[in-house]
C-alpha positions in Angstrom: 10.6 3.7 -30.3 10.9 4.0 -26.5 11.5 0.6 -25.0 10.5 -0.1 -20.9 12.0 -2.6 -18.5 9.1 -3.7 -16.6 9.9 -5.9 -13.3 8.5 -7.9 -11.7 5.6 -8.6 -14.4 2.5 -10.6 -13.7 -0.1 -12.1 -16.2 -2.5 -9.5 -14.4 -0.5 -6.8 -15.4 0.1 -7.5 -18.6 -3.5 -7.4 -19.6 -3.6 -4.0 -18.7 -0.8 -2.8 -20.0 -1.0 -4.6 -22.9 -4.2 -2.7 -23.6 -3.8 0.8 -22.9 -0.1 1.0 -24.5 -2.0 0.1 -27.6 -2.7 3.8 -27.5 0.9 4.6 -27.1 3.4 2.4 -28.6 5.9 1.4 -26.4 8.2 -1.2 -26.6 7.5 -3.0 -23.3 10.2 -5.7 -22.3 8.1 -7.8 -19.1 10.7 -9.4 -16.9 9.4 -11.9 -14.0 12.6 -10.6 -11.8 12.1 -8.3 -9.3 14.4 -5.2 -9.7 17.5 -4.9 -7.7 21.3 -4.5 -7.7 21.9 -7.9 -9.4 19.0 -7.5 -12.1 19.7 -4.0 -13.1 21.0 -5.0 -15.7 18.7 -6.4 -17.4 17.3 -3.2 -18.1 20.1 -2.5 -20.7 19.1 -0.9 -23.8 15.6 0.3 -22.7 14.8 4.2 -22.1 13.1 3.3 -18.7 12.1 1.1 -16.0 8.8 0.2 -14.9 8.9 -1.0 -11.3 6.4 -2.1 -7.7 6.0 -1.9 -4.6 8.6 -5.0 -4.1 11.7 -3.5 -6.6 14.4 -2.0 -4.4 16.1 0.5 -6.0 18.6 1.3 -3.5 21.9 3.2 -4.4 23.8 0.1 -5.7 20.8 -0.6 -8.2 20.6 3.2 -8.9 24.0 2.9 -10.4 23.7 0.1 -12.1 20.5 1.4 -13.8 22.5 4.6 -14.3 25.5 2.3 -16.3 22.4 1.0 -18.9 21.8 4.5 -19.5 18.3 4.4 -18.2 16.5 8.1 -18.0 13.3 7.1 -16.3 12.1 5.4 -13.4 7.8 4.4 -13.6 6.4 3.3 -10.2 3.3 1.6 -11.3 2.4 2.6 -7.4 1.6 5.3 -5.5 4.4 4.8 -2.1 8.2 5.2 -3.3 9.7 4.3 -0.1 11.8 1.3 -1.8 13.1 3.9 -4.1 16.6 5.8 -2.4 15.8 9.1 -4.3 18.9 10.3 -2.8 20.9 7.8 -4.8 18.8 8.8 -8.2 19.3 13.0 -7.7 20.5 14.4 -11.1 20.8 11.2 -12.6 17.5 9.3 -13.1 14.2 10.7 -12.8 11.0 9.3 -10.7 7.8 9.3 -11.7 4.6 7.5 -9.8 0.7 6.8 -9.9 -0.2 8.8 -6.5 -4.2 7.8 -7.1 -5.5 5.0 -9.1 -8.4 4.1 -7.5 -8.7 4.5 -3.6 -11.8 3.0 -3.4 -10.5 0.2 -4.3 -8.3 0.2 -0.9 -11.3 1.7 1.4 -13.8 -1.1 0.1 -10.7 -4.0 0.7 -9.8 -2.6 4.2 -13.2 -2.2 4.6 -14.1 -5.7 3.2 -11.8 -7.2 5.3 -12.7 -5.3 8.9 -16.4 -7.0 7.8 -15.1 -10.3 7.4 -13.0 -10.5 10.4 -15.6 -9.0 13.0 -18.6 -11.2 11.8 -15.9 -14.7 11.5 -17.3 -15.0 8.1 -13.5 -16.5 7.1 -14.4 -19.2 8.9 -17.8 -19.5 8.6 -16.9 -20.3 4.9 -14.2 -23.3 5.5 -17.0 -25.0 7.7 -19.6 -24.6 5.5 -17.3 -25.8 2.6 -17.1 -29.1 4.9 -20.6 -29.6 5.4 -20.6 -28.1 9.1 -23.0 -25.7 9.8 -22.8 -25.5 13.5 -22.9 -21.9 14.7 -20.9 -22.0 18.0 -17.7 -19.4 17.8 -18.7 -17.9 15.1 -20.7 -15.0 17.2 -19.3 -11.6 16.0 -20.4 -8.0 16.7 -22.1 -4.8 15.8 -19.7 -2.1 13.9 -22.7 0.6 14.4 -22.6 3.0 17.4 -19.0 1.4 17.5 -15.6 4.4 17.4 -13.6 3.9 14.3 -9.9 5.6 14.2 -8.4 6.3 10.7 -4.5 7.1 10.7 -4.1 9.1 7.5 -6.9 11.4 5.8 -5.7 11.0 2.2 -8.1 10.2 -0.2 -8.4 6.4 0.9 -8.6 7.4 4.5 -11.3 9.9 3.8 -13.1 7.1 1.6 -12.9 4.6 4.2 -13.9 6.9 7.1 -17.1 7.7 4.8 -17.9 4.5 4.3 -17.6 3.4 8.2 -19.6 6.4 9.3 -21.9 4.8 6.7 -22.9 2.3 9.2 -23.2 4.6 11.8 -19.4 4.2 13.5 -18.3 7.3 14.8 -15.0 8.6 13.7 -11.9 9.8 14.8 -9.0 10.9 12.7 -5.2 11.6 13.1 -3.2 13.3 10.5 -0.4 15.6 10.6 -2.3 17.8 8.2 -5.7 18.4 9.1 -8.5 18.7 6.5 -11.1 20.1 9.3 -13.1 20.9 6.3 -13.7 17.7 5.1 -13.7 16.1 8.5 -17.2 18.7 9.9 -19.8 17.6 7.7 -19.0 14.2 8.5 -18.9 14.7 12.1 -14.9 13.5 12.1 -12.7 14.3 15.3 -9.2 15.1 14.7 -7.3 13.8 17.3 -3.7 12.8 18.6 -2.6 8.9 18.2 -2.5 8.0 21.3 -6.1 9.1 21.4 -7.2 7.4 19.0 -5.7 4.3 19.7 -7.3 5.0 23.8 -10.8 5.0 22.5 -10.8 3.3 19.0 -12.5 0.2 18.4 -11.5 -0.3 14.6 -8.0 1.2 14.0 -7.5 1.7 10.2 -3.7 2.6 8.8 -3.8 4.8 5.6 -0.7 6.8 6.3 2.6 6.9 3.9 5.5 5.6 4.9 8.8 7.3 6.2 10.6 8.0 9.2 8.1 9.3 11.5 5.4 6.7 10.6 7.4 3.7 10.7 6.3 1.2 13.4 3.7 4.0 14.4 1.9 0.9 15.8 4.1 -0.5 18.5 4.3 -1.8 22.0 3.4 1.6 23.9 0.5 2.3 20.9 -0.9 -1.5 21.4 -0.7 -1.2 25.1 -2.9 2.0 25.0 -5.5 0.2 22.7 -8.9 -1.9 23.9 -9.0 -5.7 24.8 -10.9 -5.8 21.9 -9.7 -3.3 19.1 -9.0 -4.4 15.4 -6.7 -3.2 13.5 -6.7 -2.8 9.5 -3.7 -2.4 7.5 -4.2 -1.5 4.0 -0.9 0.9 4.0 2.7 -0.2 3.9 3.6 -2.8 6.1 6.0 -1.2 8.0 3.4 1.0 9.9 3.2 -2.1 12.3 5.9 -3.2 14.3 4.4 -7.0 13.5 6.7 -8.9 16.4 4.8 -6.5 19.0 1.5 -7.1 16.9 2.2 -11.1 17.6 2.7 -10.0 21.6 -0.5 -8.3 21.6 -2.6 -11.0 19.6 -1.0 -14.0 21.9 -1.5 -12.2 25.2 -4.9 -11.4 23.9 -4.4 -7.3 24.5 -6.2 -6.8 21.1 -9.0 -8.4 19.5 -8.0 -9.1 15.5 -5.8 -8.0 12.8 -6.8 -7.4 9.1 -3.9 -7.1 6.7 -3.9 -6.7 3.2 0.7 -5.7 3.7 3.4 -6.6 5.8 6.4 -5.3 6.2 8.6 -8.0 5.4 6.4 -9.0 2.4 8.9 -8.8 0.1 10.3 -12.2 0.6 6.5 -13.9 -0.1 3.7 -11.9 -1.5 2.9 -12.3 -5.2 4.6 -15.8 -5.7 3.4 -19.6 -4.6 5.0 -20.9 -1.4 2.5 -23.6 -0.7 4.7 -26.0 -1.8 7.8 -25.1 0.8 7.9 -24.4 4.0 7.9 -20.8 5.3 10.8 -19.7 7.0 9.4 -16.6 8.3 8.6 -17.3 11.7 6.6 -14.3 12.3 4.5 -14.5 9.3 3.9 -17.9 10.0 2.5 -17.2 13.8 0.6 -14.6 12.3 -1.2 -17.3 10.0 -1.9 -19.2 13.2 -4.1 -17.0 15.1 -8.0 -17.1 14.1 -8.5 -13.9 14.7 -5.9 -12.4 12.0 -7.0 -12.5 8.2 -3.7 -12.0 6.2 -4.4 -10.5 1.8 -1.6 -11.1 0.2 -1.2 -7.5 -0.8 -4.2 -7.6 -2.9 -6.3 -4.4 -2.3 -5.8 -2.6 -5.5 -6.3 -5.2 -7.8 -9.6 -4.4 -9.3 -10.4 -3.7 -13.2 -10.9 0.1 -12.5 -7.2 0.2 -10.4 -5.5 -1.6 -12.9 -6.4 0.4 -15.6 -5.9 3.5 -14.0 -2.4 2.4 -13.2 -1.3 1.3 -16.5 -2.8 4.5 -17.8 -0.9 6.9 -15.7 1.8 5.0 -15.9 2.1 5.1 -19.7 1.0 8.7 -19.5 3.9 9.5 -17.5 6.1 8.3 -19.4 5.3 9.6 -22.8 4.9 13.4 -21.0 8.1 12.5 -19.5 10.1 11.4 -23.2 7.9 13.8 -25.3 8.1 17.0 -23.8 10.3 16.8 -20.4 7.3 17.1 -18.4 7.1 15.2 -15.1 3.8 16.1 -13.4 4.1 12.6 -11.3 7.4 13.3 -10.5 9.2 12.6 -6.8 12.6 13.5 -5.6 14.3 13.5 -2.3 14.9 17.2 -1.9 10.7 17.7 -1.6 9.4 14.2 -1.7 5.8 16.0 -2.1 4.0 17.0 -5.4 2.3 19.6 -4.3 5.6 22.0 -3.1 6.8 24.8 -4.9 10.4 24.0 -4.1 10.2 21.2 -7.3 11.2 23.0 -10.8 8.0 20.5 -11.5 6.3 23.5 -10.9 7.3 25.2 -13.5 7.3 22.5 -16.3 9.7 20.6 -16.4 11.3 17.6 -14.1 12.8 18.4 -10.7 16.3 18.4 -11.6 
């Protein structure tokens, strides 16, 4: 029986994957650690690891992972940039979910561009106190409004439909343009600084890497409106949040929805009510009332979570039954769809 290491469980999880791997059989082992150099380890004696957003597997837990003779790594996620696939290259392979269910992250980002722009966060607390007043709580129209989405992946797309729903236009930047999709829906591919010049929703659904980190910075925020709002759905990283702080204290911008950030690691999916946050910059962030902060929440629906535990298990049985690895990532190609992967012809990419 094949026996997984899965990190960083929650209750939530475990429901899921409880279910679906009735179909399969595994042997899961749920850890509440998060995996990393020092909890490697603890991996010993299973066939793979299942791992989030929030594992690092950097080089030093590569090796260790290596040492307990683990074959398999299972992102139960679809970004891998907390994975050094370099370190992992012809010695452990990487598998991922790279669609559960995006609308699941349109409808949050979406959810939470609604709440923000009509002050319904705050309209709740007073009306959970008895006050019913309506002063500040004045909001605005999305329609006939200009709505930028960074990244036309399937959850970009999704949310751009959904937006152009209620009669936004749209504008679009992507390094690869889908000018097919984006016609019909009357979409404008454009360059960033574009977007973020006319914009008056700004949307992130691009990966994360080297080009795209901090692709919101001091020279993007300075070209955006008084009153733009941005949504951030993605990885946190896309922001540069200390320049996001500038922008919301000098009042340059109008809000902030954000269901990541990129130093969530230290905070999101545990209780810290009880202590005090020593995150300075998280903790401004909470201050402002134009900012509404998910803890990283945007996938977690019934339909996501199933999907995820499905693939996931999928992926690993194709991956110990047969040597197939259709979910498979690696740092040589770090892209499914290219033909440089053996992947392409079968089998794993090493």
């Amino acid at each position: 029986m094949i026996t997984i290491a899965f990190f960083d469980a929650k209750p939530y999880e475990k429901l899921y994957f409880d279910r679906i791997n009735e179909t399969y059989g595994f042997a899961i082992r749920y850890l509440d650690v998060r995996l990393n150099e020092e909890t490697a380890q603890l991996a010993k004696g299973a066939a793979a690891v299942c791992a989030f957003v929030n594992d690092r597997i950097d080089a030093g837990a590569a090796a260790e992972l290596e040492k307990c003779g683990i074959r398999l790594i299972a992102l139960r996620c679809a970004g891998y940039n907390n994975v050094d696939l370099r370190a992992v290259w012809g010695k452990i392979h990487v598998v991922r979910v790279p669609a559960y269910s995006p609308h699941a992250i349109a409808e949050h980002a979406v959810a939470l561009l609604f709440c923000l722009t009509r002050s319904l966060h705050k309209a709740y607390n007073r009306v959970r106190e008895g006050n019913f007043l309506l002063h500040g709580l004045a909001g605005r129209d999305l329609y006939g409004k200009t709505a930028g989405i960074v990244g036309t992946g399937k959850i970009g797309k999704i949310t751009a439909e959904i937006l152009r729903g209620v009669g936004m236009r749209i504008l679009v930047n992507d390094t690869f343009p889908d000018t097919a999709w984006a016609s019909p829906l009357g979409a404008e591919y454009t360059s960033l600084d574009e977007l973020c010049t006319r914009a008056d929703v700004i949307s992130l659904h691009a990966p994360l890497g080297p080009e795209t980190f901090h692709l919101i910075n001091e020279k993007t925020l300075d070209l955006m409106k008084p009153g733009a709002v941005i949504v951030n759905t993605g990885r946190g990283a896309l922001i540069d949040t200390r320049a996001l702080v500038r922008a919301l204290k000098h009042q340059r911008i109008g809000g902030a929805c954000l269901d990541v950030y990129e130093e969530e690691e230290n905070y999101f999916f545990e209780d810290w009510s009880g202590t005090a946050m020593q995150d300075d910059t998280l903790a401004r962030l909470l201050t402002f009332p134009n900012v509404i902060i998910t803890g990283h929440q945007a996938f977690l629906t019934d339909e996501a979570l199933s999907a995820i535990a499905q693939t996931t298990l999928e992926n690993v049985s194709r991956f110990f039954d047969t040597g197939d690895a259709p979910n498979e990532i690696c740092y040589r190609c770090a892209n499914l769809d290219t033909e440089k992967c053996r992947r392409t012809r079968g089998k794993g990419c090493f």
